[in-house]
C-alpha positions as a Markdown table, in Angstrom:
| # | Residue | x | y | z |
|---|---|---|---|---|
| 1 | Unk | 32.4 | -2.7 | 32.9 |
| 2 | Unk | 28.8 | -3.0 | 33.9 |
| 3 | Unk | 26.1 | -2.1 | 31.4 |
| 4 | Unk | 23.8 | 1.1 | 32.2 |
| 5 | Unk | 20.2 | 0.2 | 31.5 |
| 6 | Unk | 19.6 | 2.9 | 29.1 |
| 7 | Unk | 16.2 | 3.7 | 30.2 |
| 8 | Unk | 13.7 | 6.4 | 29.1 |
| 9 | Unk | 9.9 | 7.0 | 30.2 |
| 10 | Unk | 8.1 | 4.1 | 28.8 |
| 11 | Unk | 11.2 | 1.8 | 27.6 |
| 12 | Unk | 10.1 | -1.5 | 27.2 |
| 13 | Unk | 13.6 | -3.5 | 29.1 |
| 14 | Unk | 11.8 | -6.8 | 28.0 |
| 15 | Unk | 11.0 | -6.1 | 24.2 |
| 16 | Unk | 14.8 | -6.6 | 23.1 |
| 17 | Unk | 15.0 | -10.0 | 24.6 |
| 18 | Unk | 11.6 | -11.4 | 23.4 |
| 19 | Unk | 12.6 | -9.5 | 19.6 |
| 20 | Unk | 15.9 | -11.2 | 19.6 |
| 21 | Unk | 13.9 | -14.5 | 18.5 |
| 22 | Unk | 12.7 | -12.8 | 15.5 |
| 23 | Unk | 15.1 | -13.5 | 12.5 |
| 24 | Unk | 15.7 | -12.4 | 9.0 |
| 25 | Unk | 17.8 | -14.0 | 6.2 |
| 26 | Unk | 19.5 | -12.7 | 3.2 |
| 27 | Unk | 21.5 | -15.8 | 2.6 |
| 28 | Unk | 18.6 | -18.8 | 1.8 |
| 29 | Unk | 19.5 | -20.0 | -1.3 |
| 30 | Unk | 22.1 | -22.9 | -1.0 |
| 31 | Unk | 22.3 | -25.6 | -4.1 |
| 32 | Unk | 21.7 | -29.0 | -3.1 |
| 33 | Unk | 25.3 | -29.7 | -2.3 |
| 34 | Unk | 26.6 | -26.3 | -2.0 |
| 35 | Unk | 28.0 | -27.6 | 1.6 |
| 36 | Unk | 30.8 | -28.4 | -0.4 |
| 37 | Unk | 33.8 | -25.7 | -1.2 |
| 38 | Unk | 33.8 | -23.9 | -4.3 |
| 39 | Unk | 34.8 | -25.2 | -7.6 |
| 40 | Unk | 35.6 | -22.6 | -9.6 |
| 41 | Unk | 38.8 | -20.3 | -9.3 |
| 42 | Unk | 39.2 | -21.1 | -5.7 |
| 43 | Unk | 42.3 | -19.9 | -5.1 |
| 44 | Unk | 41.7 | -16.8 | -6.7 |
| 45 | Unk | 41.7 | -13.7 | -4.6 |
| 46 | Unk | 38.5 | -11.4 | -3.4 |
| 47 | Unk | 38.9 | -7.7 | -5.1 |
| 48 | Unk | 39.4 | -5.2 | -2.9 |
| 49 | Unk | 38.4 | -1.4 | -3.3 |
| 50 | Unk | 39.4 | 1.6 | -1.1 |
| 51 | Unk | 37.8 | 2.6 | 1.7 |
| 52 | Unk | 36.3 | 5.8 | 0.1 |
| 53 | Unk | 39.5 | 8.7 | -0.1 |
| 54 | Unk | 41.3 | 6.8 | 2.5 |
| 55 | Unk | 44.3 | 4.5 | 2.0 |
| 56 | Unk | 42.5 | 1.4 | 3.3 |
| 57 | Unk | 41.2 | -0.9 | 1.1 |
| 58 | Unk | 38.4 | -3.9 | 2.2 |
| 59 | Unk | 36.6 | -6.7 | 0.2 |
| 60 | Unk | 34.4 | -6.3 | -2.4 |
| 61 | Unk | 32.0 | -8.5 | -0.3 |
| 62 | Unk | 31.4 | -7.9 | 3.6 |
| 63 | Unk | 30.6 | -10.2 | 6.5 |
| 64 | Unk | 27.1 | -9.3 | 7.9 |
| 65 | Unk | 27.2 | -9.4 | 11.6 |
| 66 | Unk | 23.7 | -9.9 | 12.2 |
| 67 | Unk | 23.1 | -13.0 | 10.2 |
| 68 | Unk | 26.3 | -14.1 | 12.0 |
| 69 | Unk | 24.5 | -13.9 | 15.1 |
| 70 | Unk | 21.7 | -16.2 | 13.6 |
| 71 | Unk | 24.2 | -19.1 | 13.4 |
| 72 | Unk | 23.5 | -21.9 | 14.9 |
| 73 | Unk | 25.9 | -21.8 | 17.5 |
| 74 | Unk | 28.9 | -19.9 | 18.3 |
| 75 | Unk | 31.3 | -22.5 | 16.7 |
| 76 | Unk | 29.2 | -22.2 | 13.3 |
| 77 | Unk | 29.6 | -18.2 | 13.7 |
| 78 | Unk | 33.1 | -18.9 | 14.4 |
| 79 | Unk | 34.1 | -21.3 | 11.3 |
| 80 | Unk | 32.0 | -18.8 | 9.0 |
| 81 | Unk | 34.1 | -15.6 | 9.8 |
| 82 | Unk | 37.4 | -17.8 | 9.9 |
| 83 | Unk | 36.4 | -19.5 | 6.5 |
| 84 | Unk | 35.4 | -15.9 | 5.0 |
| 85 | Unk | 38.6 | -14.0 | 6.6 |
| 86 | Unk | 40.6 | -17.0 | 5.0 |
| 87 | Unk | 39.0 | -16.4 | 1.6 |
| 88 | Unk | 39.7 | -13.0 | 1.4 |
| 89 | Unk | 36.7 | -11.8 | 2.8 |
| 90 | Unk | 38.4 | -8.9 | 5.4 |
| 91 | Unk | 35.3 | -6.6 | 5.8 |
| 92 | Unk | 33.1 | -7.4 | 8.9 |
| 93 | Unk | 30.1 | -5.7 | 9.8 |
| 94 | Unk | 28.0 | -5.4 | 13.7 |
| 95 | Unk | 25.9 | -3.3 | 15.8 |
| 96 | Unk | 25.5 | -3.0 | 19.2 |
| 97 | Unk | 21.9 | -4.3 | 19.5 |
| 98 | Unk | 22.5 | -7.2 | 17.0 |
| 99 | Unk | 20.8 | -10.2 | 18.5 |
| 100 | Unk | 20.7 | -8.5 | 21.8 |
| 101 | Unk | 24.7 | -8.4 | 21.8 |
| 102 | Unk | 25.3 | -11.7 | 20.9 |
| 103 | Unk | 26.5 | -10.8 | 17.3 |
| 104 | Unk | 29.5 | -8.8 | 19.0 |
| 105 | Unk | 29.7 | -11.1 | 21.1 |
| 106 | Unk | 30.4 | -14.3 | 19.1 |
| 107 | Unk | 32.4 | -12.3 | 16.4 |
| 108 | Unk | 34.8 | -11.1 | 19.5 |
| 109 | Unk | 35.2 | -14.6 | 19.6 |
| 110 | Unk | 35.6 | -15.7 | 16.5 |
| 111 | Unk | 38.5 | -12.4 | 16.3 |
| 112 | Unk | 40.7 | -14.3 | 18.6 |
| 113 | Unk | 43.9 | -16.2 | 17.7 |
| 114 | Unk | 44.7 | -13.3 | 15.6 |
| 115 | Unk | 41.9 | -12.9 | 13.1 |
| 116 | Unk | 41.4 | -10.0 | 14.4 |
| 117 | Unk | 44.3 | -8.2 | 12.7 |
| 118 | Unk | 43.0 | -9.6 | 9.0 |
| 119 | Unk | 39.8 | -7.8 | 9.1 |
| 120 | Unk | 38.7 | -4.1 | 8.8 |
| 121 | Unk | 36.2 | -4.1 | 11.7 |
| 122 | Unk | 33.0 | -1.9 | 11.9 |
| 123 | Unk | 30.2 | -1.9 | 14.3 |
| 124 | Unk | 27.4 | 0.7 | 14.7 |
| 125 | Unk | 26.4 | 2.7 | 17.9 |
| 126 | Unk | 22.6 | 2.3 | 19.2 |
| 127 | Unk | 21.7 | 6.1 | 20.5 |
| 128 | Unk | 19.2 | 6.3 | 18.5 |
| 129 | Unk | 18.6 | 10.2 | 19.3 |
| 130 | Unk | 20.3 | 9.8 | 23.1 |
| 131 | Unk | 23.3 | 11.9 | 23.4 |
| 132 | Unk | 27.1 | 11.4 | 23.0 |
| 133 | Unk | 27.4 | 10.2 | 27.4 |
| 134 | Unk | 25.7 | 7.1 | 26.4 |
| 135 | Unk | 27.5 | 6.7 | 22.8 |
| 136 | Unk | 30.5 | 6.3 | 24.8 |
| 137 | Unk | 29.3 | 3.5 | 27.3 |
| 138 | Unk | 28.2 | 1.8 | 24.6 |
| 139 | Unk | 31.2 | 2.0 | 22.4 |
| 140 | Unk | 32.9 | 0.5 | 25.4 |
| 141 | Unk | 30.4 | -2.3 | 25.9 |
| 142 | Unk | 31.4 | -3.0 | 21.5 |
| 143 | Unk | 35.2 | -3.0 | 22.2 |
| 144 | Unk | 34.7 | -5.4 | 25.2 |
| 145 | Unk | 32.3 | -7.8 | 23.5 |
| 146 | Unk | 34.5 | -7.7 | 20.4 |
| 147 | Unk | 37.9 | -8.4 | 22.5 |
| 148 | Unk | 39.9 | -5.1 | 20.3 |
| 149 | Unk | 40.8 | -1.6 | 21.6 |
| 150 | Unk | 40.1 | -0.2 | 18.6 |
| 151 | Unk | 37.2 | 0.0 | 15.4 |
| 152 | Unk | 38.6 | 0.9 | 12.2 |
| 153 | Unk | 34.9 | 1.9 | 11.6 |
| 154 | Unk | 32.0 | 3.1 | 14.1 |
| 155 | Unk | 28.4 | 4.2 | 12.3 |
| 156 | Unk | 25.3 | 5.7 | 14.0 |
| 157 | Unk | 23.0 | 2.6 | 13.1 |
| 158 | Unk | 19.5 | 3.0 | 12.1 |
| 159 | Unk | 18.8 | 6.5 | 10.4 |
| 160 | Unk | 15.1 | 6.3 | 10.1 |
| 161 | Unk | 13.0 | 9.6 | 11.6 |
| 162 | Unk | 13.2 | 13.0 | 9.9 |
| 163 | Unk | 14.3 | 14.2 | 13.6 |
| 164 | Unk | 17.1 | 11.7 | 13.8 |
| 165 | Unk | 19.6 | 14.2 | 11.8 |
| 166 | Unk | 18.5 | 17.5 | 14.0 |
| 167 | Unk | 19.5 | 14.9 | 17.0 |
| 168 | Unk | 22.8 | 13.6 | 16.0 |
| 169 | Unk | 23.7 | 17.0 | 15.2 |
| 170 | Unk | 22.3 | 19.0 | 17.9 |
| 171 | Unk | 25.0 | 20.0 | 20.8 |
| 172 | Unk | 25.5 | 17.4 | 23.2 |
| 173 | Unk | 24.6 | 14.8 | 20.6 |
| 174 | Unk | 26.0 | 11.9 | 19.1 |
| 175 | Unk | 28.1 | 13.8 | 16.6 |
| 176 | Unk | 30.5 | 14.6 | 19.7 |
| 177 | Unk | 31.4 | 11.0 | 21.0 |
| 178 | Unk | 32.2 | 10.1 | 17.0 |
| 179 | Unk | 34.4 | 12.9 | 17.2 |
| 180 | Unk | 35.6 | 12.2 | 20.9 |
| 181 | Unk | 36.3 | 8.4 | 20.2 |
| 182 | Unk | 38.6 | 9.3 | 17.3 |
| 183 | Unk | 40.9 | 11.8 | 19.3 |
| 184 | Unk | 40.9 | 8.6 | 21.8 |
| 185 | Unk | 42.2 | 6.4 | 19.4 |
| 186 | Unk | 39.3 | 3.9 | 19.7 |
| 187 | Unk | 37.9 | 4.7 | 16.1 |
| 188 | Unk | 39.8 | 4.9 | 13.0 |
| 189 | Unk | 37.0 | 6.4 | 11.0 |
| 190 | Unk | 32.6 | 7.2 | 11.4 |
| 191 | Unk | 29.8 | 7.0 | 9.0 |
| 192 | Unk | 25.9 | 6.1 | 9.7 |
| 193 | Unk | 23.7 | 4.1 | 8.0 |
| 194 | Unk | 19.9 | 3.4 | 7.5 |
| 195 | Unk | 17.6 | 1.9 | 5.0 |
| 196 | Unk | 14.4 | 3.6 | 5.1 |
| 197 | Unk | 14.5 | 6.6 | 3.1 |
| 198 | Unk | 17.2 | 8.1 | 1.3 |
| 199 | Unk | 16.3 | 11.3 | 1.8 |
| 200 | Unk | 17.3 | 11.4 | 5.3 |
| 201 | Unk | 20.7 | 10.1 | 4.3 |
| 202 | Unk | 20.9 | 12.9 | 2.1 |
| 203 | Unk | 20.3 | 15.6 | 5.1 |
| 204 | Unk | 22.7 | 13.8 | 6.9 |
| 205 | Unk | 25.4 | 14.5 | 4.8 |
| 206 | Unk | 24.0 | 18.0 | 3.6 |
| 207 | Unk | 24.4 | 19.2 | 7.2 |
| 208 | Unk | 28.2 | 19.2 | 6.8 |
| 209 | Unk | 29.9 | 16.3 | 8.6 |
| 210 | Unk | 33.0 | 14.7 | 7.5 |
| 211 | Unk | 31.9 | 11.4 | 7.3 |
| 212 | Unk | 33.9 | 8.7 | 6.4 |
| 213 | Unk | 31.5 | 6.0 | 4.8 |
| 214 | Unk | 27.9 | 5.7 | 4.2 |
| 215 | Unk | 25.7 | 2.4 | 4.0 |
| 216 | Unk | 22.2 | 1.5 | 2.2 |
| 217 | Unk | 20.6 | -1.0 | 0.6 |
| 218 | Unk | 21.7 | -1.3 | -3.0 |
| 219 | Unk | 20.0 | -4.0 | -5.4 |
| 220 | Unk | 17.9 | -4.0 | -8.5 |
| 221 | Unk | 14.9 | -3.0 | -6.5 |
| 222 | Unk | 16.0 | 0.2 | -5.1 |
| 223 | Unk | 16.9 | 1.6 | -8.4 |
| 224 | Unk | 13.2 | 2.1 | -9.3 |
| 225 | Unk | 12.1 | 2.9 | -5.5 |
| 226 | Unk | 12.7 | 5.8 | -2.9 |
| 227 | Unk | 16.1 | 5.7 | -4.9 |
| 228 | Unk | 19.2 | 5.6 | -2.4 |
| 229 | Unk | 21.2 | 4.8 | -5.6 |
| 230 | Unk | 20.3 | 7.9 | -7.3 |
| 231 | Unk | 19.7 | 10.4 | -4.3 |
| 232 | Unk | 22.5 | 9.2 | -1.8 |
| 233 | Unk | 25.3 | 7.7 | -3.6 |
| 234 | Unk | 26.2 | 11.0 | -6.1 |
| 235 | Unk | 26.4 | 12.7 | -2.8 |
| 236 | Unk | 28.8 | 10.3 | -0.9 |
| 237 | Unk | 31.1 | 10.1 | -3.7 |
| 238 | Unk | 31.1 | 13.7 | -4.1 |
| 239 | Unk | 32.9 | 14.0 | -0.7 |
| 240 | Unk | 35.1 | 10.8 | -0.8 |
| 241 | Unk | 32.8 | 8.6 | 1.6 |
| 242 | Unk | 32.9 | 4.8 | 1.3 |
| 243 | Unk | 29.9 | 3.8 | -0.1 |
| 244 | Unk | 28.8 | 0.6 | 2.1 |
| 245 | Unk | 25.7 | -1.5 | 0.1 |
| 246 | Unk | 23.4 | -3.6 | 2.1 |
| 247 | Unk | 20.4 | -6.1 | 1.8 |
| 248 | Unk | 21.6 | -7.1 | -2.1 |
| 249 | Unk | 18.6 | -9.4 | -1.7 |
| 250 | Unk | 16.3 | -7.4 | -0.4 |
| 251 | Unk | 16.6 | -8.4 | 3.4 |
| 252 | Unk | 14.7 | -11.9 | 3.4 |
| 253 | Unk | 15.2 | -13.1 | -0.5 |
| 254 | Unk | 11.8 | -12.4 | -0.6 |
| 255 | Unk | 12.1 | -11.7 | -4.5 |
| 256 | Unk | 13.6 | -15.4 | -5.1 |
| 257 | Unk | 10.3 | -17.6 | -4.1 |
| 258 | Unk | 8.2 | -15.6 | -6.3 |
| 259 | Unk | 7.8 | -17.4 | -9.6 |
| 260 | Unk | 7.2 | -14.6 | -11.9 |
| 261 | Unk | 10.5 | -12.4 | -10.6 |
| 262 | Unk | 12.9 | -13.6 | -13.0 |
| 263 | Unk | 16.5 | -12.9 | -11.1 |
| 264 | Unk | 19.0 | -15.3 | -9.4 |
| 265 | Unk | 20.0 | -14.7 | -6.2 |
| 266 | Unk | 24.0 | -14.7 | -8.1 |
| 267 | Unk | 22.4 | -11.8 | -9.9 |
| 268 | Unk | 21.4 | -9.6 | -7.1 |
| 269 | Unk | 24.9 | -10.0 | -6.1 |
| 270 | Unk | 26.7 | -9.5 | -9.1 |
| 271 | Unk | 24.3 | -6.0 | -10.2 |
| 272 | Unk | 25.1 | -5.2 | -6.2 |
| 273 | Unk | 29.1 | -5.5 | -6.8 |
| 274 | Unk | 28.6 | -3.6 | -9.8 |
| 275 | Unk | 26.9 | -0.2 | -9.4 |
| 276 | Unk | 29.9 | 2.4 | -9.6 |
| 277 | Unk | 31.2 | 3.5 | -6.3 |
| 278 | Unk | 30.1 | 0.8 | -4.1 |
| 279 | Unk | 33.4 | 0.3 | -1.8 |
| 280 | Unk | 31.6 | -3.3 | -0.3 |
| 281 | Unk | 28.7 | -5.3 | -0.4 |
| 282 | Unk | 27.5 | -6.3 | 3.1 |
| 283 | Unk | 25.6 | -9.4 | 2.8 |
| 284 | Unk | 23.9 | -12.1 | 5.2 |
| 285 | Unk | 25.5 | -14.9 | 5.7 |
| 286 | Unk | 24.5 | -17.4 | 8.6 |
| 287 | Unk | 25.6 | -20.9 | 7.4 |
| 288 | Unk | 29.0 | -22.2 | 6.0 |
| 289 | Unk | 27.1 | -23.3 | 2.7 |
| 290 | Unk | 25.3 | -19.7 | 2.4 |
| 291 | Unk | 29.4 | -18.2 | 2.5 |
| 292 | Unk | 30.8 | -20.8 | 0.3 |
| 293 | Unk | 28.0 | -19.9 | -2.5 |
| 294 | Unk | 28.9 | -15.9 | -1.8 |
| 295 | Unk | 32.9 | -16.6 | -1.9 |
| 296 | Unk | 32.0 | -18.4 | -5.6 |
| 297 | Unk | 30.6 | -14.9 | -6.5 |
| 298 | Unk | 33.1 | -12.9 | -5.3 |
| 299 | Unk | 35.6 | -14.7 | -6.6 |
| 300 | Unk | 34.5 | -15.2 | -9.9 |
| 301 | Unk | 33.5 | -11.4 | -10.2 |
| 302 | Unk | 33.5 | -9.5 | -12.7 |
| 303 | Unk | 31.4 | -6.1 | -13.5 |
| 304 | Unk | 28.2 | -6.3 | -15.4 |
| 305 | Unk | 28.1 | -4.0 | -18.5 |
| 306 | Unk | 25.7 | -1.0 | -18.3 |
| 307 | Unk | 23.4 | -3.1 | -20.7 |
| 308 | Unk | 23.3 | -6.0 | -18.6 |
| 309 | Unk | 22.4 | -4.0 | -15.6 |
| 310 | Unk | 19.8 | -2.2 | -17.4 |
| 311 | Unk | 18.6 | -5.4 | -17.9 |
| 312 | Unk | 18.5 | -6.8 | -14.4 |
| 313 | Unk | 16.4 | -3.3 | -13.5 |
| 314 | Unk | 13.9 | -4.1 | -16.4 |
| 315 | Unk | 13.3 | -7.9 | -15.3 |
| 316 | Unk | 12.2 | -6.7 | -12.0 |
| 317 | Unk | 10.4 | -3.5 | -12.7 |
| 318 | Unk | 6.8 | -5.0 | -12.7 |
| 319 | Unk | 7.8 | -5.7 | -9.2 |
| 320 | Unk | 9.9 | -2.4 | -7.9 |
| 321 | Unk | 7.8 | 0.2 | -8.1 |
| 322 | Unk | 5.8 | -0.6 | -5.2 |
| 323 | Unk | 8.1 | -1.5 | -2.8 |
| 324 | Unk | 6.7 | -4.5 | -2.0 |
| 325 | Unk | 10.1 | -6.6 | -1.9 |
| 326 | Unk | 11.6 | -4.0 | -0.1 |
| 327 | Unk | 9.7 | -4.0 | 3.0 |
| 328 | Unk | 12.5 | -2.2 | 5.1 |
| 329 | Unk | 11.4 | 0.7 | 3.7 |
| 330 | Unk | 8.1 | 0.4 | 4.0 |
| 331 | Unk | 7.0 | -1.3 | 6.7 |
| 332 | Unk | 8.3 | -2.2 | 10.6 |
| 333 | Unk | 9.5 | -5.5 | 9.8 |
| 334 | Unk | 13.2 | -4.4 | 9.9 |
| 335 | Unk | 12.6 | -1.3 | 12.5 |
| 336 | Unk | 15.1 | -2.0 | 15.5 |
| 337 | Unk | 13.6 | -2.4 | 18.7 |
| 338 | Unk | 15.7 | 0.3 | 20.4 |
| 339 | Unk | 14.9 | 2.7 | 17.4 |
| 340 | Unk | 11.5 | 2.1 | 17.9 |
| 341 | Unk | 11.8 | 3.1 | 21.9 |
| 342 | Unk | 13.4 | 5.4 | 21.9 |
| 343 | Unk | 11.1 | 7.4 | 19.9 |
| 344 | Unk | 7.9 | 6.3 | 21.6 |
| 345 | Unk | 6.8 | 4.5 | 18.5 |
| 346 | Unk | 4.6 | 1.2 | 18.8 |
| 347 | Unk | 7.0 | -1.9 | 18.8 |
| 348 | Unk | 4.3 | -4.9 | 17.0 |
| 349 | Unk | 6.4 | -5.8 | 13.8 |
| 350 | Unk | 9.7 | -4.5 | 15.1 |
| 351 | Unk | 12.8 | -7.2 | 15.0 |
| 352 | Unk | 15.9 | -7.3 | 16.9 |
């Protein structure tokens, strides 16, 4: 089907496009050599953990669909998700406005020849405070782009203004086409996501929907700033929701070029794995070598102890407090375009 223009006084058409440049990078740290598959315990399978109170159960680490859209072209994008799916890897992860579509797109591609079957496929829905109507032409434009009739997961992406829960729940809202594409068959299950303050999450859940899954950043950093670990996750549990954690290096791996931060990048990832109740870790992953470092992880894991946790979250306190490596919370530099439009906000900083 066509796309609508979803247009509202002042929307910027042309910001998207010239945003869609703009990249960020979880997965940067490759070995010299890491090009090269996996030594250790190769064959060894990838845990999986249930999908929250639900029967499912997906990888303990998740295929980021917006770093697969940074790939560099569709082929790369399309040997990364067969290479992960093929290592166990059976979680993938989109959003409608990912790359200005072309994440769904070049995942729909890489799902054919039956690969889609092997994964538990989510993607997110781009209101962004517009109302359920346009939920559903979007939702259409995801199935298309990712060649499936169905999502076993659809999220309201991006919960970032104190209004944005008042506006998903308000009548007419996007609460309606969650509920709407589920009687239809084209969603298994909903959740929403965000990573700016973990409060809002909170009054998402508060307000009484069944949700389905949740997803935040969770990483050494957030345990000692605006606190999704402590404020959001007690909650989702609470209610059987699949916890889904996000940006295990902080979004851009910042942390990792600064001398005195003294964690690996196989840390991050391990402390990510291991905080209780965590159903997947979503993680970047734009390259071959970037996955074949992650599938190493994965497939080596196994739990930090409390103590060595504590100890992760001690080695980067004189860093944490301030936010300063976790800049999605505190600044535009992850803000969505779209988000940004659609609530008259100024776009300079904004990515796609």
């Amino acid at each position: 089907m066509p796309e609508r223009t979803f247009s509202r006084r002042g929307f910027i058409n042309s910001a998207v496009a010239v945003s869609a440049s703009v990249a960020v990078t979880e997965g940067v740290f490759v070995p010299q050599g890491a090009a090269q598959s996996p030594s250790t315990s190769q064959n060894a399978p990838i845990q999986r953990r249930k999908f929250g109170r639900h029967r499912d159960e997906v990888s303990i680490l998740g295929l980021g669909g917006h770093h697969l859209g940074n790939a560099a072209t569709v082929q790369n994008a399309i040997s990364i998700l067969h290479e992960a799916v093929d290592n166990g890897v059976n979680f993938c992860d989109n959003a409608w406005e990912y790359n200005n579509h072309r994440s769904e797109e070049w995942m729909g591609q890489a799902l054919g020849g039956g690969y889609r079957d092997k994964v538990f496929l989510m993607s997110k829905v781009c209101t962004h405070g517009r109302d359920a109507s346009v939920a559903m032409e979007m939702l259409e434009q995801t199935l298309t782009r990712l060649g499936t009739d169905h999502l076993d997961l659809w999220q309201i992406h991006a919960v970032t203004y104190d209004n944005d829960p008042d506006l998903a729940y308000r009548k007419g809202g996007v609460l309606e086409a969650l509920d709407q594409a589920k009687k239809q068959g084209k969603v298994r299950y909903v959740g929403f996501s965000g990573h700016k303050d973990p409060r809002l999450h909170k009054r998402m859940i508060d307000m009484g929907y069944a949700w389905d899954s949740v997803q935040f950043p969770i990483n050494p950093f957030d345990a000692q700033f605006r606190i999704f670990q402590q404020v959001v996750l007690p909650e989702a549990l609470k209610r059987g929701m699949a916890v889904l954690g996000m940006k295990p290096l902080c979004g851009d791996g910042a942390p990792f070029h600064h001398g005195d931060v003294k964690l690996t990048p196989q840390q991050a990832l391990r402390y990510a794995m291991s905080v209780g109740g965590v159903t997947t870790t979503v993680t970047g992953m734009e390259s071959v070598a970037v996955l074949r470092q992650n599938l190493a992880i994965a497939k080596d894991f196994q739990p930090m102890k409390q103590a060595e946790m504590q100890e992760v979250i001690a080695a980067v306190r004189p860093f944490a407090g301030d936010g300063r490596f976790e800049v999605y919370k505190t600044s535009l530099k992850y803000d969505n375009t779209v988000t940004r439009q659609m609530h008259e906000q100024p776009l300079a900083g904004a990515s796609a």
